[in-house]
NUKEDO-8189 format. One record per residue (C-alpha): residue in three letters; chain; x, y, z. Coordinates in Angstrom, 1 decimal, padded with zeros to 4 digits. Each point is the difference from the previous one (the first is absolute). Last residue first. Layout:
N
{node Ala A {X Y Z}} ...
//
This chain:
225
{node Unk A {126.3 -137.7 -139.2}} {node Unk A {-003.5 000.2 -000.8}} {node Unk A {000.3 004.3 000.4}} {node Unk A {002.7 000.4 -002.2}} {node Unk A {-001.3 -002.0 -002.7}} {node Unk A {-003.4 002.2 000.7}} {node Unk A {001.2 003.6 000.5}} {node Unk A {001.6 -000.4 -003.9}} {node Unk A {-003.0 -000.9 -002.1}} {node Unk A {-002.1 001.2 002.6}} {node Unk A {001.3 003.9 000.0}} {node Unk A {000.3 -000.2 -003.4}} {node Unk A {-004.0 -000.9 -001.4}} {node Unk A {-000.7 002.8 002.8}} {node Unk A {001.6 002.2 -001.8}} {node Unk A {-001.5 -001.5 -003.2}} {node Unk A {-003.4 000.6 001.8}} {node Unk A {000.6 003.5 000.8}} {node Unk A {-003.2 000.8 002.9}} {node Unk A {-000.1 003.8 000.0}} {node Unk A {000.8 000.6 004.0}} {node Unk A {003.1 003.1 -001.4}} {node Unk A {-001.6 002.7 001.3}} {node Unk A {000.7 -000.5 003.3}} {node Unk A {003.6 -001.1 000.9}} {node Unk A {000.9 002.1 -002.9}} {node Unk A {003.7 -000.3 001.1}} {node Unk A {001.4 003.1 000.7}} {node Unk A {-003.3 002.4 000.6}} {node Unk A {-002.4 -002.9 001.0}} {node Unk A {002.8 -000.4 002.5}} {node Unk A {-000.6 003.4 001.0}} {node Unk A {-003.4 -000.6 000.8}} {node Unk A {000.1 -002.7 002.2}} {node Unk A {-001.3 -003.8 -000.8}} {node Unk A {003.4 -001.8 000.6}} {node Unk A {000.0 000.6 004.1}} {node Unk A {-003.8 000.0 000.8}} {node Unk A {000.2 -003.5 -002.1}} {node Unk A {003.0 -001.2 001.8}} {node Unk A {-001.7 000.1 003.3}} {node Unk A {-003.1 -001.5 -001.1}} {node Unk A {001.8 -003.0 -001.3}} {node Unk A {002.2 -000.4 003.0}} {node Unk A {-003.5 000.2 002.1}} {node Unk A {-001.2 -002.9 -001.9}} {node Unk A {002.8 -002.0 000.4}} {node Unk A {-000.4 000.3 003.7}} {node Unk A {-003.6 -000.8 -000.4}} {node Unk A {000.7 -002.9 -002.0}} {node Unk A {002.6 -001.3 002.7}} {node Unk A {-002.7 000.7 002.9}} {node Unk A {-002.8 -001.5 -001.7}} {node Unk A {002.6 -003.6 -000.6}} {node Unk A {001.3 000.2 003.9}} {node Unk A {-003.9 000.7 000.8}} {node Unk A {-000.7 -003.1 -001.9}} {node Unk A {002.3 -001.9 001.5}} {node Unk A {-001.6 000.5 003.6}} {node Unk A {-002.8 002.6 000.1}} {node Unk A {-000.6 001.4 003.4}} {node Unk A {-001.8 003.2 -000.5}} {node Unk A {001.9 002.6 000.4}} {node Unk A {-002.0 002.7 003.0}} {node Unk A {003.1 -000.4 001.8}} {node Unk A {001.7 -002.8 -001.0}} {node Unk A {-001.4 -003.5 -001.8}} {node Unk A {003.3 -002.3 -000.2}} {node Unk A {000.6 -000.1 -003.6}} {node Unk A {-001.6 003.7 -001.1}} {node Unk A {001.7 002.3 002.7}} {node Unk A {003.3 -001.7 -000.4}} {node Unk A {-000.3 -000.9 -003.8}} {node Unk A {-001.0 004.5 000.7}} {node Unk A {002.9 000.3 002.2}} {node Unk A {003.0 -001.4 -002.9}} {node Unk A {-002.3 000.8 -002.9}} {node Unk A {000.5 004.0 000.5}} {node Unk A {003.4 000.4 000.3}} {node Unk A {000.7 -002.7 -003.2}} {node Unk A {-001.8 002.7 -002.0}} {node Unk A {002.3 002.8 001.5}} {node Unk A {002.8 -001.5 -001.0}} {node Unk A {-001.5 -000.6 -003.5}} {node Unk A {-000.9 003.3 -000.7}} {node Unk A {003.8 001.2 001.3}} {node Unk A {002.0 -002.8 -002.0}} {node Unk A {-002.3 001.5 -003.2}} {node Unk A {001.5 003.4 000.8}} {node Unk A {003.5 -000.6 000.3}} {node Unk A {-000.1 -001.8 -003.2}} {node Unk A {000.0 003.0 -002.5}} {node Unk A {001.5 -001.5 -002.7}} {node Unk A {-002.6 001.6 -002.7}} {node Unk A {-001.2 -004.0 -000.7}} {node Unk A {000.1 -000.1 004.0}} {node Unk A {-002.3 003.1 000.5}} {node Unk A {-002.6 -001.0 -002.6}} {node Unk A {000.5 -003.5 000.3}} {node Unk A {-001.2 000.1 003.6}} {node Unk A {-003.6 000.2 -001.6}} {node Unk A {000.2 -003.3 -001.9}} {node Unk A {001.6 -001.7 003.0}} {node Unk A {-002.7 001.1 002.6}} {node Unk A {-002.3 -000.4 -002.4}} {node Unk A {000.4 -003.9 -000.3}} {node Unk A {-000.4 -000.1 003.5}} {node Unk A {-002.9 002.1 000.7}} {node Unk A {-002.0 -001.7 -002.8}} {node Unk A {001.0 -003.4 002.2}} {node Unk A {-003.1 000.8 001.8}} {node Unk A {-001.4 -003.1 -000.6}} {node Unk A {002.7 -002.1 -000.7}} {node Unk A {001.1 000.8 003.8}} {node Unk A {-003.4 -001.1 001.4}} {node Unk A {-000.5 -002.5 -001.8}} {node Unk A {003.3 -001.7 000.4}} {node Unk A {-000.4 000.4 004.0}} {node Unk A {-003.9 -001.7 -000.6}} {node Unk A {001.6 -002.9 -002.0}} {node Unk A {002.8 -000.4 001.9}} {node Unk A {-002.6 000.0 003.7}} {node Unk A {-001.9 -002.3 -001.7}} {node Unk A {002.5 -002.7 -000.9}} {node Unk A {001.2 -000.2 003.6}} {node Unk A {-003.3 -000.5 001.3}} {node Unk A {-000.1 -002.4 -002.5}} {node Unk A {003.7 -001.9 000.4}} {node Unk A {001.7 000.4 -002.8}} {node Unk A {-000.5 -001.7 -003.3}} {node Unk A {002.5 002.4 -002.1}} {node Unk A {-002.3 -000.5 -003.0}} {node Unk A {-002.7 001.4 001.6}} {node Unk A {001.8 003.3 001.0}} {node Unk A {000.0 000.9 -003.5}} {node Unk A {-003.4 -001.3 -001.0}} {node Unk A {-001.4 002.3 002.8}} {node Unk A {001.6 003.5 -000.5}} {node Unk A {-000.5 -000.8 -004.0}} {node Unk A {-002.7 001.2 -000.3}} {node Unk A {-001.2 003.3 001.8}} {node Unk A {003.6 000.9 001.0}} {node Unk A {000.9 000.5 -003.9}} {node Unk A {-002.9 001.5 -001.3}} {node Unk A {000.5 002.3 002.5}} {node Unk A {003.7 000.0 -001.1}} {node Unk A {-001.1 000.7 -003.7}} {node Unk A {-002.1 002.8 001.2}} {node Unk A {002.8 001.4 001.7}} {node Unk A {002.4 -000.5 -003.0}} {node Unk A {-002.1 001.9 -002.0}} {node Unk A {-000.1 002.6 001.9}} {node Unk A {003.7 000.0 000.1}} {node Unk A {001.0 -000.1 -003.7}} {node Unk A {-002.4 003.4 -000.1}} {node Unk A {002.1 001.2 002.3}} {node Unk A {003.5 -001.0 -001.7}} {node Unk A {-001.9 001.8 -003.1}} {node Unk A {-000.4 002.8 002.1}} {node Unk A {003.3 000.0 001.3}} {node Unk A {002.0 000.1 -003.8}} {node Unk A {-002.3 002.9 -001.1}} {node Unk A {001.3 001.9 002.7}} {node Unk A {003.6 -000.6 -000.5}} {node Unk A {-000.6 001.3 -003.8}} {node Unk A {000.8 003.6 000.5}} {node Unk A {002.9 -000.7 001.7}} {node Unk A {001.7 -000.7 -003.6}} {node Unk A {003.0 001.0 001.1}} {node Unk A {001.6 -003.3 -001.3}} {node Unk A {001.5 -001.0 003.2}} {node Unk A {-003.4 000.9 001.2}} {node Unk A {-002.0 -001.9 -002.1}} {node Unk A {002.5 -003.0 000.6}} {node Unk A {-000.3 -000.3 003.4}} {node Unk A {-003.9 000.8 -000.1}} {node Unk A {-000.2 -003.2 -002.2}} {node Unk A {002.4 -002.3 002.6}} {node Unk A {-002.3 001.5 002.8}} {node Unk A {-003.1 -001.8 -001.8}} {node Unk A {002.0 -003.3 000.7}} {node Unk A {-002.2 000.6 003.5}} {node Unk A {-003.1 -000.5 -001.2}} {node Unk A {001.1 -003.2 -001.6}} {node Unk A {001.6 -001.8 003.3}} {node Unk A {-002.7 001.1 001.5}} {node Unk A {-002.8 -002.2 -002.0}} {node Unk A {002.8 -003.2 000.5}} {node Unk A {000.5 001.2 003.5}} {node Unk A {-003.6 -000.1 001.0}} {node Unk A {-000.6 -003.5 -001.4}} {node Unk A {003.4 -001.7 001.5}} {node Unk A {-000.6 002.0 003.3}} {node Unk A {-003.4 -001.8 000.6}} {node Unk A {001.4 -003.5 -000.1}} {node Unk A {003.0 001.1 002.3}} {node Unk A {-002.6 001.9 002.4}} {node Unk A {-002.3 -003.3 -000.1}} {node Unk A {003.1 -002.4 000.4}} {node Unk A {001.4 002.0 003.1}} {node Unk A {-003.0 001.2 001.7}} {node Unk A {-001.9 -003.7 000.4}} {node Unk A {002.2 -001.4 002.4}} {node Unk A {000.1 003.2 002.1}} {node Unk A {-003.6 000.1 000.1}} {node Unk A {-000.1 -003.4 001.1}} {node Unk A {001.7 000.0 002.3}} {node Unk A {-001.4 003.2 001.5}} {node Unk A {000.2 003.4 001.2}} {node Unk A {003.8 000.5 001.5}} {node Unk A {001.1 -001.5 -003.5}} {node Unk A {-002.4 002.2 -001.4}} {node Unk A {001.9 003.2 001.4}} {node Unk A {003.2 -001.4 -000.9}} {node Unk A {-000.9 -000.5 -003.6}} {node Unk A {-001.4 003.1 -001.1}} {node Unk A {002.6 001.8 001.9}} {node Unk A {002.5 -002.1 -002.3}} {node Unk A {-002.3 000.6 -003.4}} {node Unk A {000.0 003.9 000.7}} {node Unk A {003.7 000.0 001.2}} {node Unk A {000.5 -001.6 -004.0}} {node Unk A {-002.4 002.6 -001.7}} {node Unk A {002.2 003.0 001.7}} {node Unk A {003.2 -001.8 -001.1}} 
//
């Protein structure tokens, strides 16, 4: 729900902005979206892992599940580089829109594949509390993500204070930074002490390449649905 007032404010700002802007938000987002969620989609299945560490007591393994959900995620943000180097034009290309039209989908889709890292660990990191079913705190992160987009695609869209004005691609800095910030927050939440104590948040980083091997072969059906 937090993503979805996101995308409206997104919308109703640039509407205010521009035609064209607005014309172009829609199909870049919805191109973008399709990338990020099928990297997200895996992070998150890490929560069905924790789930069934800690219905088995084995807490001690939660830890190693993250990290290879974190390792998934880096290389999923290289991937979406890759990604919004490439393909952003080819993409938009086939939809024959206008030019101006075409650039500002390109440059929106950059922008969001670009720092679509944030995204994808946004979900993986969330696991950790939803996979324990501990949802209240995940709802809180995001709530206070969505706080922060709706003034700075304010601040970024129409140039306030000392903002520059941006357009889309303030709507599409002000989204990764959002996502961004989520990320930070759930990383001074997870990384704590006594959490290394329960769940060896810490000391389990070794990369496990058949965990790994698991988390895709069941995170990625589920994710292409």
């Amino acid at each position: 729900s937090a993503v979805t007032v996101m995308e409206f404010t997104d919308r109703v700002f640039l509407s205010n902005y521009s035609l064209e802007a607005i014309s172009a938000a829609s199909p870049a987002s919805g191109a973008a979206f399709v990338f990020l969620v099928l990297f997200g989609g895996v992070g998150s299945y890490c929560g069905v892992f924790i789930a069934q560490y800690v219905g088995a007591g084995r807490n001690n393994r939660v830890g190693a599940m993250l990290w290879q959900g974190i390792y998934f995620t880096l290389l999923s943000g290289v991937i979406l580089v890759l990604i919004a180097i490439f393909l952003s034009g080819p993409i938009f290309a086939l939809a024959n829109h206008g030019a101006e039209i075409q650039r500002l989908e390109t440059l929106y889709f950059r922008i969001l594949c670009s720092g679509g890292i944030f995204y994808v660990a946004d979900q993986t990191l969330s696991s950790f509390f939803s996979g324990r079913g501990l949802t209240r705190p995940v709802m809180i992160v995001n709530i206070i993500g969505m706080l922060i987009n709706i003034p700075l695609d304010f601040c970024l869209i129409y140039g306030w204070w000392f903002f520059p004005e941006l357009g889309i691609a303030g709507a599409g800095f002000a989204t990764v930074f959002s996502s961004a910030s989520i990320t930070m927050i759930f990383v001074v939440l997870i990384f704590r002490t006594t959490h290394e104590d329960s769940f060896k948040i810490m000391s389990g980083r070794r990369f496990e390449i058949d965990l790994l091997k698991r988390l895709l072969r069941f995170g990625v059906p589920g994710s292409m649905q």
